[in-house]
C-alpha positions as CSV (number, residue, x, y, z in Angstrom):
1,X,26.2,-61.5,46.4
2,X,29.4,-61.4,44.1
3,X,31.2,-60.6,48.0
4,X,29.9,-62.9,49.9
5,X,30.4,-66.0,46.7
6,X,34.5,-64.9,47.1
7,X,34.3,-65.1,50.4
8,X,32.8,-68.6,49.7
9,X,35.9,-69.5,47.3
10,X,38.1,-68.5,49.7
11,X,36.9,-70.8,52.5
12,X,36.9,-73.5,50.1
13,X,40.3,-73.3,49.1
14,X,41.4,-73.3,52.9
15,X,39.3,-76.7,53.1
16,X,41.6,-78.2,50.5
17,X,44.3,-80.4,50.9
18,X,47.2,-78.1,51.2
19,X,49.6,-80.2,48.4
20,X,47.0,-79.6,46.3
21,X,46.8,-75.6,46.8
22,X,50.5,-75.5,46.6
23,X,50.6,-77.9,43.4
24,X,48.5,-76.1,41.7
25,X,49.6,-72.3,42.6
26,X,53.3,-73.9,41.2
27,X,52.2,-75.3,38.1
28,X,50.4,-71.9,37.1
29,X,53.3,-69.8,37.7
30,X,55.1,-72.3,35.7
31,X,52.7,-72.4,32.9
32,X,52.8,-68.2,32.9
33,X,56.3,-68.2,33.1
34,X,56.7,-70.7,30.4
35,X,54.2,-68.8,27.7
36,X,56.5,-65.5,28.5
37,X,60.1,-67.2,28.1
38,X,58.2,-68.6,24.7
39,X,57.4,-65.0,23.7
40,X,60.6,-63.4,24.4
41,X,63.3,-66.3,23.4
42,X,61.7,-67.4,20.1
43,X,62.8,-66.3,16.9
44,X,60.5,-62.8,15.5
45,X,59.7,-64.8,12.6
46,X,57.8,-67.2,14.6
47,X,57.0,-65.5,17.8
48,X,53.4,-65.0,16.2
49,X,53.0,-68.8,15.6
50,X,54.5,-69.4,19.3
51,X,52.0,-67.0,21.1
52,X,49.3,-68.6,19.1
53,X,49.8,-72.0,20.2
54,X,50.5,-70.8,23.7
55,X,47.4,-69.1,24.5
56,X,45.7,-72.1,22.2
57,X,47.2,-74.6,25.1
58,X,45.7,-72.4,27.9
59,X,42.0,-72.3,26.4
60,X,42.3,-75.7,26.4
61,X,43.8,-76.3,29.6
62,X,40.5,-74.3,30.9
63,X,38.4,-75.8,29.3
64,X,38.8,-79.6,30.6
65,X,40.5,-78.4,33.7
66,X,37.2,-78.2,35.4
67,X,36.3,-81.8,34.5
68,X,39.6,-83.5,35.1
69,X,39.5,-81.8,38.9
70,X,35.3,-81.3,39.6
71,X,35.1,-80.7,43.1
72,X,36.1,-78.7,46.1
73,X,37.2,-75.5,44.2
74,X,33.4,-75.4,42.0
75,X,30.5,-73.8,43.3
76,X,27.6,-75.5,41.9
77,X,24.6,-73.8,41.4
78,X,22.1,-76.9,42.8
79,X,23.8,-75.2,46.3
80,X,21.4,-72.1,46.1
81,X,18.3,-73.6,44.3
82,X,16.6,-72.3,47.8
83,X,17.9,-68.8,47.9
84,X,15.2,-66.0,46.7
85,X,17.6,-64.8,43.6
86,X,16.9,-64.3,40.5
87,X,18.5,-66.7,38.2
88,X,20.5,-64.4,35.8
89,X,21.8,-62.5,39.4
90,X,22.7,-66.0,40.7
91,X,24.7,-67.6,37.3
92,X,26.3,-63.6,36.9
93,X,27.6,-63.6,40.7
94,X,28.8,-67.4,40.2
95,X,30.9,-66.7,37.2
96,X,32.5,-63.8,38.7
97,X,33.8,-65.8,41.5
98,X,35.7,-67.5,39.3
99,X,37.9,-65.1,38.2
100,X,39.0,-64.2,42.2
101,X,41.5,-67.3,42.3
102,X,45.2,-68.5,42.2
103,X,43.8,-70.2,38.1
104,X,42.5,-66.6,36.9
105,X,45.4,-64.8,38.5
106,X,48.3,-67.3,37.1
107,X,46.2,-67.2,33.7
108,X,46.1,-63.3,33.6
109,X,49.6,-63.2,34.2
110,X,50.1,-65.7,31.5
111,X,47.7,-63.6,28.9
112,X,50.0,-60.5,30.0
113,X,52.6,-61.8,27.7
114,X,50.3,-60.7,24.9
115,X,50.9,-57.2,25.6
116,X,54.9,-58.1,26.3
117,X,54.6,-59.4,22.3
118,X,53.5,-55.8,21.1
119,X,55.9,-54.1,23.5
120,X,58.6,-56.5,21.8
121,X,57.5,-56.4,18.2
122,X,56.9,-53.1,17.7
123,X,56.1,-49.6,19.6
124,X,55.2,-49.6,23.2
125,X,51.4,-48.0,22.5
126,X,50.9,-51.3,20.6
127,X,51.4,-53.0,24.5
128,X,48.1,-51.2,25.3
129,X,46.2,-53.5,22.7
130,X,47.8,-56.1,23.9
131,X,46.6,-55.5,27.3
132,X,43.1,-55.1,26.0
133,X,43.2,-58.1,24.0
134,X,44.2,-59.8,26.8
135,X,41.6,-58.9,29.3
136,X,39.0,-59.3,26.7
137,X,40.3,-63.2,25.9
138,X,40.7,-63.7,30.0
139,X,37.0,-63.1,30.3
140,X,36.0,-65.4,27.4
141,X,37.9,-68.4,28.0
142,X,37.2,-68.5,31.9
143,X,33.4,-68.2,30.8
144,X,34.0,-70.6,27.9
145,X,34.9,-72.6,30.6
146,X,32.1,-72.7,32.9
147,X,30.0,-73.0,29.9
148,X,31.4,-76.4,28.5
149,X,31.2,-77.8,32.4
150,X,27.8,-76.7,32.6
151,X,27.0,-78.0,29.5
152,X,28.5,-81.2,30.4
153,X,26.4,-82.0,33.3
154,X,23.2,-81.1,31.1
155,X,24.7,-83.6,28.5
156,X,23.7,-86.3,31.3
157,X,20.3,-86.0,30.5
158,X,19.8,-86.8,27.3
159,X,21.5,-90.1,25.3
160,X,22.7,-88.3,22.4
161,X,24.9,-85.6,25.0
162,X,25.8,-88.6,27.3
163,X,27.8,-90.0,24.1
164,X,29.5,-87.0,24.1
165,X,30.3,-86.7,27.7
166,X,31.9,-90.3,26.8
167,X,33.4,-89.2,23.5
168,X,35.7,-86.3,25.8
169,X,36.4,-88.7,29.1
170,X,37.4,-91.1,26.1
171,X,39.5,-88.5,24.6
172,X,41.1,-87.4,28.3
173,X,41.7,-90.8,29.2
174,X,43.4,-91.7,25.4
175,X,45.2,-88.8,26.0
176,X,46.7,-89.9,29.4
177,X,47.6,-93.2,28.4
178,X,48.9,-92.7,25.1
179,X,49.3,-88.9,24.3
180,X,53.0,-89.6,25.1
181,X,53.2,-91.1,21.0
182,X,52.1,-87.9,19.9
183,X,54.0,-85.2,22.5
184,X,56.9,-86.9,21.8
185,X,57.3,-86.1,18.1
186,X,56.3,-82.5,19.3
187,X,58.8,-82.4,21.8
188,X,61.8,-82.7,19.8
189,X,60.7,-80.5,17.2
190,X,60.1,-77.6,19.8
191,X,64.0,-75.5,18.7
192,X,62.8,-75.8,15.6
193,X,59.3,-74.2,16.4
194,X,60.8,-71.6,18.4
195,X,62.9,-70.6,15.5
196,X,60.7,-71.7,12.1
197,X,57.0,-70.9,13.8
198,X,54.3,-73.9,12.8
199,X,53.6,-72.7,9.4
200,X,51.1,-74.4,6.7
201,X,47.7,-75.3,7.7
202,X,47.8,-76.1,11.3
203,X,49.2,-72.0,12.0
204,X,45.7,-70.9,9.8
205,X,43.8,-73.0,11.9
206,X,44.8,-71.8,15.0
207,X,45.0,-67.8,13.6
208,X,41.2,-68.5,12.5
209,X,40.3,-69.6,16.1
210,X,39.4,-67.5,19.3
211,X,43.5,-67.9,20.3
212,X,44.4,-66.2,17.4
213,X,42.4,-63.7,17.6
214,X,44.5,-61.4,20.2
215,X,47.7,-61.7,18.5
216,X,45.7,-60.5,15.2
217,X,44.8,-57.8,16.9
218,X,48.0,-56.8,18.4
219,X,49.5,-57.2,14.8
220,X,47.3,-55.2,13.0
221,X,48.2,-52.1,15.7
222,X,52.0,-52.6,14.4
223,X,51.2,-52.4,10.9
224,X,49.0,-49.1,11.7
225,X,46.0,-50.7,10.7
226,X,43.8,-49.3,13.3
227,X,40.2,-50.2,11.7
228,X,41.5,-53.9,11.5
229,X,42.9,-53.8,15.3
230,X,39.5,-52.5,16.1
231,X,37.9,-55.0,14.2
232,X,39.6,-57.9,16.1
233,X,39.5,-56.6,19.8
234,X,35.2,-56.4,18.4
235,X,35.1,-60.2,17.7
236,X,37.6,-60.8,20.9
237,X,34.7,-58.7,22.9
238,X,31.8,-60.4,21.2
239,X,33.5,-63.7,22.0
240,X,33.9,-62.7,26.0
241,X,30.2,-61.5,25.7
242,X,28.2,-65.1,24.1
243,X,30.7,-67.0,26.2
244,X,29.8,-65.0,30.1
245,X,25.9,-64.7,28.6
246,X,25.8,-68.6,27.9
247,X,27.7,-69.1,31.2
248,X,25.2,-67.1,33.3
249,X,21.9,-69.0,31.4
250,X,23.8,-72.5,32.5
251,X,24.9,-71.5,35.7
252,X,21.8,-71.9,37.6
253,X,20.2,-74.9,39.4
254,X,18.6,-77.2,37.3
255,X,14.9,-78.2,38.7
256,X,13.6,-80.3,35.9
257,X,13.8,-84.4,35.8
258,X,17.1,-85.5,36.0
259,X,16.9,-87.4,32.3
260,X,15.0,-87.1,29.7
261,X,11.3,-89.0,29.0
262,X,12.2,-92.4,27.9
263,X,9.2,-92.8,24.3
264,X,10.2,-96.2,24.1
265,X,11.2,-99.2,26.2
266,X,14.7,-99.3,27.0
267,X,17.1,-101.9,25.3
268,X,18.5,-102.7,28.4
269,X,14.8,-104.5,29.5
270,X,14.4,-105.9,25.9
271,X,17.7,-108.0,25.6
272,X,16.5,-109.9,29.3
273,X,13.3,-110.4,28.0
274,X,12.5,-113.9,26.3
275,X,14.1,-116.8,26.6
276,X,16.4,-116.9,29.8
277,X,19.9,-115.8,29.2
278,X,20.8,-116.2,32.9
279,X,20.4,-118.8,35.8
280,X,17.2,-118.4,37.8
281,X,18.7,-117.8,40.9
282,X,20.2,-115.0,43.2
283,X,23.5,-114.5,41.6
284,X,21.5,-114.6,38.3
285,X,19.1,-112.0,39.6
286,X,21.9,-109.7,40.8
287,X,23.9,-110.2,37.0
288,X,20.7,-109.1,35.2
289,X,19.9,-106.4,37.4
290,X,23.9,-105.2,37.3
291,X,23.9,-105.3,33.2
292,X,20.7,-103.3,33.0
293,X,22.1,-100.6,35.3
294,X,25.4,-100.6,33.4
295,X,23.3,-100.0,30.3
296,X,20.4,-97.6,31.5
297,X,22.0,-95.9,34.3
298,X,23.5,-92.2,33.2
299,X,26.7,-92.7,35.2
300,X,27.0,-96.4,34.9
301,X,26.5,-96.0,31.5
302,X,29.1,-93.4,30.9
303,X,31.6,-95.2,32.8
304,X,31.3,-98.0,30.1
305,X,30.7,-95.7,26.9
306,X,33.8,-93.6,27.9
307,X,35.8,-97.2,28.5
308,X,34.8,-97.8,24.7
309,X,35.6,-94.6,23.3
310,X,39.1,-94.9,25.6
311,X,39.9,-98.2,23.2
312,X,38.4,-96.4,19.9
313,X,40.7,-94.1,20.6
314,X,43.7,-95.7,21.7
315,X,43.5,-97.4,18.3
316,X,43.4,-94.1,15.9
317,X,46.7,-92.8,18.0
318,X,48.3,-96.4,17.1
319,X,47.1,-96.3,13.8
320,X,47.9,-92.8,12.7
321,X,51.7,-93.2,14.2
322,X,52.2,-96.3,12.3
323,X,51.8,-98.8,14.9
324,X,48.7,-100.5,13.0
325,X,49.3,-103.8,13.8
326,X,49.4,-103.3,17.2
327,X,46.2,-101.3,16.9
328,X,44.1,-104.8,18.1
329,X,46.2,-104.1,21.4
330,X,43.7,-101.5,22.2
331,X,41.4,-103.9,23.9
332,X,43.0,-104.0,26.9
333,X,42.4,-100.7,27.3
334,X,38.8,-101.1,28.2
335,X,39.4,-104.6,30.1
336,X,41.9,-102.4,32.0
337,X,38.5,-99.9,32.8
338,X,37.2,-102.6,35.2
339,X,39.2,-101.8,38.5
340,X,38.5,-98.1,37.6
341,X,35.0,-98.1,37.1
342,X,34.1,-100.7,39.6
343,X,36.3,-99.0,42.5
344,X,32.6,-97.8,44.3
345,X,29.9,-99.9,43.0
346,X,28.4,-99.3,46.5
347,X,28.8,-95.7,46.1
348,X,27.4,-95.4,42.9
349,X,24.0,-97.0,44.1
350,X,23.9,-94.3,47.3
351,X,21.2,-95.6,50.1
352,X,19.8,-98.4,47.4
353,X,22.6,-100.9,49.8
354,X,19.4,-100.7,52.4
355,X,17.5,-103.6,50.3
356,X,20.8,-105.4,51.1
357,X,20.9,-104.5,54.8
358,X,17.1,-105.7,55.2
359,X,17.4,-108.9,53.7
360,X,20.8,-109.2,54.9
361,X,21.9,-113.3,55.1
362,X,25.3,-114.8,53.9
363,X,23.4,-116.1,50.8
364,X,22.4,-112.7,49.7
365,X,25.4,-111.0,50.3
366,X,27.5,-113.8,48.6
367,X,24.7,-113.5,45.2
368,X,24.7,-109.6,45.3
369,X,29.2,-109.6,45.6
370,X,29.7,-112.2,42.9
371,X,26.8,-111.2,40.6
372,X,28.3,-107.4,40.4
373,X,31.7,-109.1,40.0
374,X,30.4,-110.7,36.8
375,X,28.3,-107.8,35.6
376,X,30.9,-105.4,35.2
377,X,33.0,-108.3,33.7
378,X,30.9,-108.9,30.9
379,X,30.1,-104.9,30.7
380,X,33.3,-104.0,30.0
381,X,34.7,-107.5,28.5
382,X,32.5,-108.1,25.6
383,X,33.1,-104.4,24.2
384,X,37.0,-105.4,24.5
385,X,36.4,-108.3,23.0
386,X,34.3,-107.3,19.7
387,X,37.0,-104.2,19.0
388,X,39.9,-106.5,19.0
389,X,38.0,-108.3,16.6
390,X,36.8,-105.4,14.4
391,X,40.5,-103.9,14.7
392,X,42.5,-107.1,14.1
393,X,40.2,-107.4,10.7
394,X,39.9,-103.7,9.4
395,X,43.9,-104.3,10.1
396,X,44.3,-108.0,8.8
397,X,46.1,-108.6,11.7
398,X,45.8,-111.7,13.9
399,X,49.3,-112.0,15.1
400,X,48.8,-111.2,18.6
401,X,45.2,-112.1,18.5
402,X,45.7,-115.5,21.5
403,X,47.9,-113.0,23.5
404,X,45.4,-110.2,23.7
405,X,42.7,-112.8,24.4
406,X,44.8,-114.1,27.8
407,X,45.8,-110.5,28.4
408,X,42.2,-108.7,28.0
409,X,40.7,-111.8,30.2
410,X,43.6,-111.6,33.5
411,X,42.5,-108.0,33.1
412,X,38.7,-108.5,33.6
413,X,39.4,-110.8,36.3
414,X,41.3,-108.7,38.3
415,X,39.3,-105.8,37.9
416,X,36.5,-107.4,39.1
417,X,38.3,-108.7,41.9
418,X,39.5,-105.4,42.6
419,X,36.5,-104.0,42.3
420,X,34.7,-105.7,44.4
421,X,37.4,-105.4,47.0
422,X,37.1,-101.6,46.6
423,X,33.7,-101.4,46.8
424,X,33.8,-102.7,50.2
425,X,36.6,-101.4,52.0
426,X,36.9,-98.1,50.2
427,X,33.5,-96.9,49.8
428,X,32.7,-93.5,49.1
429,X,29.5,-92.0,49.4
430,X,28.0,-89.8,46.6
431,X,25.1,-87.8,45.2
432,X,22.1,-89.7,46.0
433,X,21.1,-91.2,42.2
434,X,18.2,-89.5,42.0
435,X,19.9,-85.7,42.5
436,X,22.5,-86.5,40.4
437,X,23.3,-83.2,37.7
438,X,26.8,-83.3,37.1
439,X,28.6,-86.2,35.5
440,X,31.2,-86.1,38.7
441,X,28.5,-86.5,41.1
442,X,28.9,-90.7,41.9
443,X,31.3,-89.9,44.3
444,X,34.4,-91.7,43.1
445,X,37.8,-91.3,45.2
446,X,40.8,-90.5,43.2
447,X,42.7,-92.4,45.7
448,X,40.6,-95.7,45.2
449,X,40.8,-95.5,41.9
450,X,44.5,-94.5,41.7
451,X,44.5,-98.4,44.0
452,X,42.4,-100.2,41.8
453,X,44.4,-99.2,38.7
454,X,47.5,-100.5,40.1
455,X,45.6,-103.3,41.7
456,X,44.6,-104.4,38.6
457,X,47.8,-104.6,37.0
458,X,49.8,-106.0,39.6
459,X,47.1,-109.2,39.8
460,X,46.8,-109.7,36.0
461,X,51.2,-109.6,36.4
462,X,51.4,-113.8,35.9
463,X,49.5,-113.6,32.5
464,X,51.8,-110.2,31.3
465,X,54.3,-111.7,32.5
466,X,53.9,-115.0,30.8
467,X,52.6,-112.9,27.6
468,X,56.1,-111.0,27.5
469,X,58.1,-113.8,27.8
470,X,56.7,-115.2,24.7
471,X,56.1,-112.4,22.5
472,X,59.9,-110.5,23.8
473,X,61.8,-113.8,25.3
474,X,60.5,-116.2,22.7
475,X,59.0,-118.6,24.9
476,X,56.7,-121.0,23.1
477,X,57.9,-119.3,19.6
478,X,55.9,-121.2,16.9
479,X,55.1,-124.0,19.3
480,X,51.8,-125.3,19.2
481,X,51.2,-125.6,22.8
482,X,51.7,-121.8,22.9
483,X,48.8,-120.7,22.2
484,X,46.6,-122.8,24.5
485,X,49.4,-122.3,27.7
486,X,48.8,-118.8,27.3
487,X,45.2,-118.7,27.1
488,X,45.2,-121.3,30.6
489,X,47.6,-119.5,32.4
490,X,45.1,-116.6,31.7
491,X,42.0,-118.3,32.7
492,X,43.2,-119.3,35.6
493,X,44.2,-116.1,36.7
494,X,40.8,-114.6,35.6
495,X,39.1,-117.0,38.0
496,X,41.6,-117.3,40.6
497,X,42.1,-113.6,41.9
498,X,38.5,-112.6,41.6
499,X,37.5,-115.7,43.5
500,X,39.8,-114.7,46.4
501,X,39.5,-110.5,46.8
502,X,35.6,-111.7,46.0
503,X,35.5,-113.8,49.3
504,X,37.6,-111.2,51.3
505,X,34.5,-108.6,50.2
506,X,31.9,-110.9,51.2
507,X,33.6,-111.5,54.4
508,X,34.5,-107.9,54.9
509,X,30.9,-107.0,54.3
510,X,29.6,-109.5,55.7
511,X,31.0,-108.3,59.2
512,X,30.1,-104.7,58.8
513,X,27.1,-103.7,56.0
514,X,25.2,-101.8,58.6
515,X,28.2,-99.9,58.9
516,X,28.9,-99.5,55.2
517,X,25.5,-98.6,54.4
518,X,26.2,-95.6,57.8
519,X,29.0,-94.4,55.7
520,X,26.7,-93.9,52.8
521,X,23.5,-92.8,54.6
522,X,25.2,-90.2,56.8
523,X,28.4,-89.3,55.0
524,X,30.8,-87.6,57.5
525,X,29.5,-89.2,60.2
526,X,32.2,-91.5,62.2
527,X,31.2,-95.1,62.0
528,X,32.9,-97.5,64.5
529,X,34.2,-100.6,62.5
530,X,32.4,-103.6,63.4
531,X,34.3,-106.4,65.5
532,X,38.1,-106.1,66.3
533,X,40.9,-104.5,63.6
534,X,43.1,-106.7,62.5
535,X,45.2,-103.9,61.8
536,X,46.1,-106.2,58.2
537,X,46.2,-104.7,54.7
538,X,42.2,-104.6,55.0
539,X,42.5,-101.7,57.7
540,X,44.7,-100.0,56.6
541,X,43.3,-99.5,52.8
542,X,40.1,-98.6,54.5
543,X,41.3,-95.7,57.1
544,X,43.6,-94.1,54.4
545,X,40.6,-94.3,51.9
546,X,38.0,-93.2,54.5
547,X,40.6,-90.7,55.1
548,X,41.1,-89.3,51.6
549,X,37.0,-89.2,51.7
550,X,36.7,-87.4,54.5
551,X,39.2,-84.7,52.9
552,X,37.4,-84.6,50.0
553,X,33.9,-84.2,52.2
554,X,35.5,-81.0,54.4
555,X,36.2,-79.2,51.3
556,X,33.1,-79.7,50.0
557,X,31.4,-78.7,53.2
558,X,32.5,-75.7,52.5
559,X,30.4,-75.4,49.2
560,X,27.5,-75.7,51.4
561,X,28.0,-73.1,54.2
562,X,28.1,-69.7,53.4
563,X,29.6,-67.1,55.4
564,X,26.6,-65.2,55.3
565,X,25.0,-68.5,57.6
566,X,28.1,-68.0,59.5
C-alpha cells in the first residue's frame, strides 16, 4: 500500500505546474543550504542559538506549509473512504508517503547540519547523535505536520475550532501583509546574531521546545554526558512517536456529519426574525439569504472570522512597533477582504446555482448579483467599521478617523464590484457544500484571487489617491470642506464601480448561466461559451482563469486515480 501511495505522489507531482515543481525544489535547497552556511559561519558562541532558531523556522515552515499550498501535492484520506483497509493501515501508509518527496528530502538535508554542528563543535562520534537526532526530529515534524492539517479540517466542524481555523488564516494573512515591521528589525540584527547568539528568554524558550531538543542532545554527547544525550534523543523519539500516532488516528476519512448538532437556533435566523430589517422584495430576499450564509456557513463564515482576526491582528503589529495611532488604520484590512473572499461566490455555493438556472429571468438574475454584492459589503464592512471604532478609542485617536471612513468604504465598493465580476467570469468549481472536510475545499483560484486583490485596489485608487494627497500633499489641511470632499469622493466611488462590474456580471451571466452552472456541475468538462467572444478583457480574464482551473483540476485528478486502477 505504502508502494503503490508513492507511486500516487509521484504522478501527482508530474500533474503540477512545472514552475511550481521547480520553485519549490529551489527554495528547499536554498532553505538547506542556508541552515548549513548558518551552522558553519556563525560565531561558536552562538552557533547553539543559531541551530536552534534554524530548525525552529523549519518546524514552522511545516507546519503551515500544508495550509498556505493545500492541494495537488496532499493525498487526502476522503479519496479511499471505499477501499477495504483498515483505518490505522490507511493513515500509516498516508503518512509515509509523505516523507518520499523533494519537501522531506530538502528538509533532511537541512536537519543534516545537526550532525555537521557535532562534527564541528566537538569530536566526530558526536556527528553520529547528531545524525540520530536528526532523523528522529525529521519524523516528528513531518508528522506534526500532517497532524495540525488534519486537525484543521476537523476544526470546521465545530464553532469553537472554526475560530481557531480563523485565528491562524488571520495570523498567516497579518503576517503577509505586515510581517515586514517585524522581519525588518530582525534583519538587521542578523551579524550580530551570528556572532552574539539570541540570548535571554527568547533562546530558553526555543531550547525548552521540540527545536531545541536535538541540539541538547548533540551537546550533552560533547560534554560526555551520555545518560543526558540519551535522555534527549528519548523525548526527541517520544515526540516522533505521539506526533506519527496522532497523524495516523487523523489521517483517515471522516464519515460523520460534516458539523456538529446545532442545540439551539442559530443567531444568523434570530437577527432576521421580527421586525423587517430588509425590503420585501428579490434583492431583499437574496441580502438576507447572503448574510445568513456568511454567518452560518463553515466556509463563508471563516472567510469573514479570518478577515476579522486579519484587522485584530494588523493592529497588535502597529501597536507593539509603536505605530499606535495608526493602529485605527487596520480596518481597511478587512474592507480590503471583500475582492478576496468574494472572488467565487458561485463556487462556494457548488450546484445550489440550479435554483437560479430554473427560475432563470433578468429580474432574478439582476436581484440574486446585486443582493450578494451587498451581502458581502455589509459582512465584511460593519466588522471594519466597529474596529476602527474600538481601536481609534482604546487609542484616543480620531485623527484619521474621516479618511479611514472614505478609504474602508471605496474598499467595500470595489470589492463587491470585483467580486461579483469574479464570480462570473472566473468561476471555479469546488467540493460540493455538503462533502466539504477540509477548510481548502470551496474551491478558490489563487489566480482569481491574486486579480481580485489587485482589482480591488486599483478601483478604490480615486479615493487613495485623493486620501494621500490630503494627509501627505496637504490638500484640504484644516479646511472644513475636507472632511466632507473626502467622504463624497468616497461614496461615489463605492457606488460607482460596483454599479458598473455589477451590470457587466449580470450581463455576462445573463448570456451564459447554463454554461456557468456546466462548469460547476461537471468540472473539467469543456463548456462552449455562449454567443460570440468578443475577444475584450471579459474573454480573456475568463480563458486564463478557466485555464489556471483546469491546471489546478489535472493535478488533482491525479489524487483520484491510482496506479493500481491504471
Amino acid at each position: 500500500m505504502v508502494g503503490i501511495l508513492i507511486r500516487l505522489r509521484f504522478t501527482i507531482q508530474r500533474h503540477t505546474l512545472s514552475w511550481k515543481r521547480h520553485l519549490g525544489r529551489a527554495l528547499g535547497l536554498v532553505a538547506a543550504a542556508l541552515t548549513w552556511a548558518a551552522v558553519l559561519f556563525a560565531e561558536p558562541a552562538a552557533r547553539h542559538d543559531v541551530l536552534v532558531v534554524a530548525l525552529a523556522m523549519w518546524l514552522v515552515g511545516w507546519v503551515i506549509g500544508p495550509i498556505l499550498t493545500s492541494g495537488a501535492s496532499v493525498l487526502r484520506p476522503e479519496y479511499f473512504t471505499l477501499l477495504p483497509l483498515p483505518a490505522r493501515r490507511l493513515g500509516l501508509s498516508l503518512l509515509a508517503s509523505v516523507f518520499v518527496g523533494v519537501g522531506a528530502a530538502a528538509t533532511g538535508a537541512g536537519f543534516l547540519a545537526i550532525a555537521g554542528y557535532g562534527a564541528v563543535s566537538s569530536q566526530a562520534w558526536t556527528a553520529v547523535v547528531g545524525l540520530l537526532a536528526a532523523a528522529l526530529f525529521l519524523v516528528g515534524v513531518v508528522a506534526l505536520s500532517r497532524t495540525v492539517y488534519a486537525l484543521l479540517g476537523a476544526a470546521m466542524r465545530s464553532r469553537l475550532g472554526l475560530e481557531l481555523a480563523a485565528i491562524q488564516y488571520g495570523a498567516l494573512f497579518a503576517g503577509v501583509f505586515a510581517g515586514w515591521l517585524i522581519v525588518s528589525p530582525i534583519v538587521t540584527a542578523v551579524p550580530t546574531f551570528l556572532s552574539e547568539g539570541l540570548g535571554g528568554t527568547p533562546a530558553a524558550v526555543l531550547d525548552a521546545s521540540p527545536a531545541g531538543w536535538p541540539v541538547r542532545a548533540v551537546d550533552a554527547a560533547a560534554d560526555g554526558d551520555v545518560a543526558a544525550a540519551l535522555g534527549w534523543l528519548g523525548l526527541l523519539a517520544a515526540f516522533a512517536a505521539l506526533a506519527v500516532a496522532a497523524a495516523v488516528r487523523l489521517l483517515t476519512p471522516y464519515v460523520g456529519n460534516r458539523t456538529s448538532r446545532r442545540r439551539r437556533r442559530p443567531l444568523g435566523s434570530r437577527v432576521m426574525s421580527g421586525r423587517a430589517l430588509l425590503p420585501t422584495t428579490p434583492t431583499g430576499a437574496v441580502v438576507g439569504k447572503e448574510l445568513r450564509i456568511w454567518w452560518r456557513d463553515p466556509w463563508r463564515s471563516l472567510e469573514v472570522r479570518s478577515s476579522i482576526w486579519f484587522g485584530i491582528l494588523i493592529a497588535l503589529i502597529l501597536s507593539v512597533t509603536g505605530g499606535s495611532p495608526y493602529a485605527p488604520w487596520a480596518g481597511m484590512a478587512i474592507a480590503l477582504m471583500v475582492g478576496l473572499s468574494g472572488a467565487n461566490l458561485y463556487g462556494q455555493d457548488g450546484t445550489a446555482l440550479w435554483q437560479l438556472v430554473v427560475a432563470q429571468s433578468p429580474r432574478a438574475i439582476r436581484a440574486d448579483v446585486r443582493g450578494r454584492q451587498i451581502g458581502i459589503a455589509l459582512a465584511l464592512g460593519l466588522p471594519a467599521l466597529v474596529l476602527v471604532a474600538a481601536v481609534s478609542a482604546l487609542a484616543s485617536s480620531w485623527t484619521f478617523t474621516i479618511p479611514i471612513v472614505a478609504v474602508i468604504l471605496a474598499l467595500l465598493g470595489a470589492g463587491s464590484g470585483a467580486s461579483a465580476f469574479l464570480s462570473v467570469v472566473a468561476v471555479t468549481p469546488g467540493v460540493e457544500p455538503a462533502k466539504r472536510v477540509n477548510a481548502n475545499d470551496a474551491g478558490e483560484n489563487s489566480m482569481a484571487i491574486q486579480i481580485g486583490l489587485y482589482t480591488t485596489l486599483v478601483l478604490a485608487s480615486p479615493t487613495l489617491a485623493a486620501v494621500g494627497l490630503h494627509l501627505f500633499a496637504g490638500w484640504g489641511a484644516g479646511a472644513p470642506w475636507a472632511g466632507p470632499a473626502l467622504l463624497g469622493i468616497a461614496l461615489v466611488n463605492a457606488l460607482v464601480v460596483p454599479w458598473w462590474l455589477g451590470g457587466v456580471a449580470i450581463r455576462t451571466l445573463s448570456r451564459s448561466l447554463p454554461e456557468t452552472f456546466a462548469r460547476l456541475r461537471y468540472p473539467g468538462m469543456k463548456v462552449a461559451s455562449a454567443g460570440k467572444a468578443t475577444g475584450g478583457v471579459v474573454d480573456f480574464l475568463a480563458r486564463t482563469t478557466e485555464q489556471s482551473a483546469h491546471e489546478a483540476r489535472k493535478a488533482a485528478a491525479g489524487q483520484r486515480t491510482t496506479p493500481a486502477a491504471k
